[in-house]
C-alpha positions in Angstrom: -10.5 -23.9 2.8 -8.2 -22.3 5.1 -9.3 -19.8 7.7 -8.8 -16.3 6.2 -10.6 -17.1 3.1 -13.4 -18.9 5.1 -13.8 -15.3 6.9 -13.3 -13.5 3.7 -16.0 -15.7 2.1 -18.6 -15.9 5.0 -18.5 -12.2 6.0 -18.7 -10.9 2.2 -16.0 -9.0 2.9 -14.8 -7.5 -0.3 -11.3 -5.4 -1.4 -10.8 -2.3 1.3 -9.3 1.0 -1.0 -6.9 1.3 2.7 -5.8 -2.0 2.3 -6.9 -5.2 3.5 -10.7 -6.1 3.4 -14.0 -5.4 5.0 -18.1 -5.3 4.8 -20.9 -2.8 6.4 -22.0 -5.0 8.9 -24.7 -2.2 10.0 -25.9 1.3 9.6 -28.6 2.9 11.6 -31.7 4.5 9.7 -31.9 7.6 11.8 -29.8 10.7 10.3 -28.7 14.3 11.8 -28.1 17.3 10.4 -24.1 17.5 11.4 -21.2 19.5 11.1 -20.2 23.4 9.7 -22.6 22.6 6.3 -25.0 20.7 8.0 -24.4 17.8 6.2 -27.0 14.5 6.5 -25.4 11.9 8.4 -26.8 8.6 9.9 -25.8 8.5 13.5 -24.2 5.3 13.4 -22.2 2.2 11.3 -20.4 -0.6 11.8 -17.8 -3.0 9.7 -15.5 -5.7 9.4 -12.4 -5.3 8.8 -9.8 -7.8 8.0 -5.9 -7.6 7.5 -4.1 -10.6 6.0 -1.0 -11.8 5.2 -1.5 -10.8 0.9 -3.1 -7.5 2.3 -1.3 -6.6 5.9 -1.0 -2.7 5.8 -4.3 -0.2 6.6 -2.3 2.9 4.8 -2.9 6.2 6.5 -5.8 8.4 6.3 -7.9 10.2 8.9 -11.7 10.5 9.0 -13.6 13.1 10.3 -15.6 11.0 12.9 -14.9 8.8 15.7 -14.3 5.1 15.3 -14.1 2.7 17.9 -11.9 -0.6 17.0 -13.0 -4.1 18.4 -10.3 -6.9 17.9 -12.6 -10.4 17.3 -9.8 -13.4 16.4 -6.4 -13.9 15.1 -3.7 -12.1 15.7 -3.0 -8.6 17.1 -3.0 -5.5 14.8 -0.9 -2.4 15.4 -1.7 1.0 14.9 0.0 4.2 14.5 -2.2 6.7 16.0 -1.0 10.7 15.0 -3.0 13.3 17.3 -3.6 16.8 15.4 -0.8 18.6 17.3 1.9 15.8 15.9 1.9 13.4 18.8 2.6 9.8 17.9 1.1 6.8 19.8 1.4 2.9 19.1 -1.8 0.8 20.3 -2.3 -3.2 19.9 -5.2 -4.0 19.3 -5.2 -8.1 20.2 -6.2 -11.1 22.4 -3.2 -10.8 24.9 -3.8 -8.2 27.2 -0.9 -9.8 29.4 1.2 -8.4 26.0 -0.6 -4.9 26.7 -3.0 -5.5 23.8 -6.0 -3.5 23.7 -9.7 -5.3 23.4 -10.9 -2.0 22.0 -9.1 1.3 20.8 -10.7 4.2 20.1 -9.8 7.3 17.2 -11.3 10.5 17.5 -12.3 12.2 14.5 -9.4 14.3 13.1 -6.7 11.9 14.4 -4.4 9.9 11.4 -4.0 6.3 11.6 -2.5 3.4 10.3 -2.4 -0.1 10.7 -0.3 -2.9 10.5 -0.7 -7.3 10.8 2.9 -7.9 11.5 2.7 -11.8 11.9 0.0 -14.5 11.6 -2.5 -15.4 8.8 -5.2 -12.8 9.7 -6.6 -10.1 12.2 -10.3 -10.0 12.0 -12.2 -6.6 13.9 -14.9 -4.3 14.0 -15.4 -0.8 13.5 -18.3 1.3 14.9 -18.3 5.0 13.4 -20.4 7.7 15.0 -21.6 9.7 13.1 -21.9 6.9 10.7 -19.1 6.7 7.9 -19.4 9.0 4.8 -16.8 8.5 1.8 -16.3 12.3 1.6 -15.3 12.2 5.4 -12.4 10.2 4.5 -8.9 11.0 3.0 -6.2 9.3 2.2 -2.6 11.0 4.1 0.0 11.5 1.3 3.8 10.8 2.4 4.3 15.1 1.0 2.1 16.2 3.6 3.0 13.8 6.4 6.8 14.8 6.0 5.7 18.7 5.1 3.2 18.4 8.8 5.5 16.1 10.6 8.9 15.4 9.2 9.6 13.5 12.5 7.4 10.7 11.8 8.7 10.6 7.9 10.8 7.6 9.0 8.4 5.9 11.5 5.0 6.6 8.7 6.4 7.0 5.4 5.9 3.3 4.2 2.0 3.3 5.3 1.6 6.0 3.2 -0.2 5.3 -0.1 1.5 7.2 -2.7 
């Protein structure tokens, strides 16, 4: 069995609706009231996440909390980082840091992001979400309103759009 379906298989990861793959690894018991509704959240959570080959592209979304990124093994991910005021960044998150790869990366809540495996079989990380991930705290970013928010990064984002 080669590698990426030994991971696949051994974490449980199953089909990710942004693309590639993942599996709750951990969510805390304790909740909060949080945000303008004060909405029940658990404080924290924690998945894998795994881009492949068949599966390379984390289309854009944003969430509404922070996540912190943790690269574990392959090779290095990239990700297109889009502040609220339109400002584009590029991170790595990989094993070389002599190639400026990143062993971490953090997303503040409110920030769109998208993620690419541009070579290798697979790039295996973690995700830690505080407060801990909700479905309804996550949206998809359509290519209409990335062009009609920022048609400077139509070029650079359109094809990790979804739609």
């Amino acid at each position: 069995m080669d590698t990426t379906q030994n991971i696949i298989q051994r974490l449980k990861l199953e089909p990710h609706p942004e693309g590639g793959y993942f599996c709750r690894a951990y969510q805390s018991d304790a909740a909060a009231q949080i945000g303008p509704n004060s909405e029940e959240r658990k404080l924290f959570s924690s998945i894998y996440y795994l881009l492949t080959r068949d599966s390379p592209v984390g289309h854009l979304h944003v969430n509404r909390s922070d996540i912190l990124h943790y690269f574990h093994a392959g090779e290095a991910i990239t990700y297109y980082l889009v502040s609220p005021d339109g400002e584009l960044r590029v991170k790595t998150l990989g094993p070389d840091l002599d190639q400026g790869h990143q062993f971490q990366l953090l997303v503040p809540g409110g920030w769109w992001k998208a993620s690419e495996l541009r070579s290798g079989d697979y790039g295996l990380i973690s995700e830690a979400v505080s407060p801990g991930f909700a479905a309804e705290d996550m949206r998809f970013v359509s290519k209409s309103e990335m062009i009609k928010r920022h048609p400077d990064l139509s070029e650079t984002l359109g094809s990790y759009c979804r739609d």
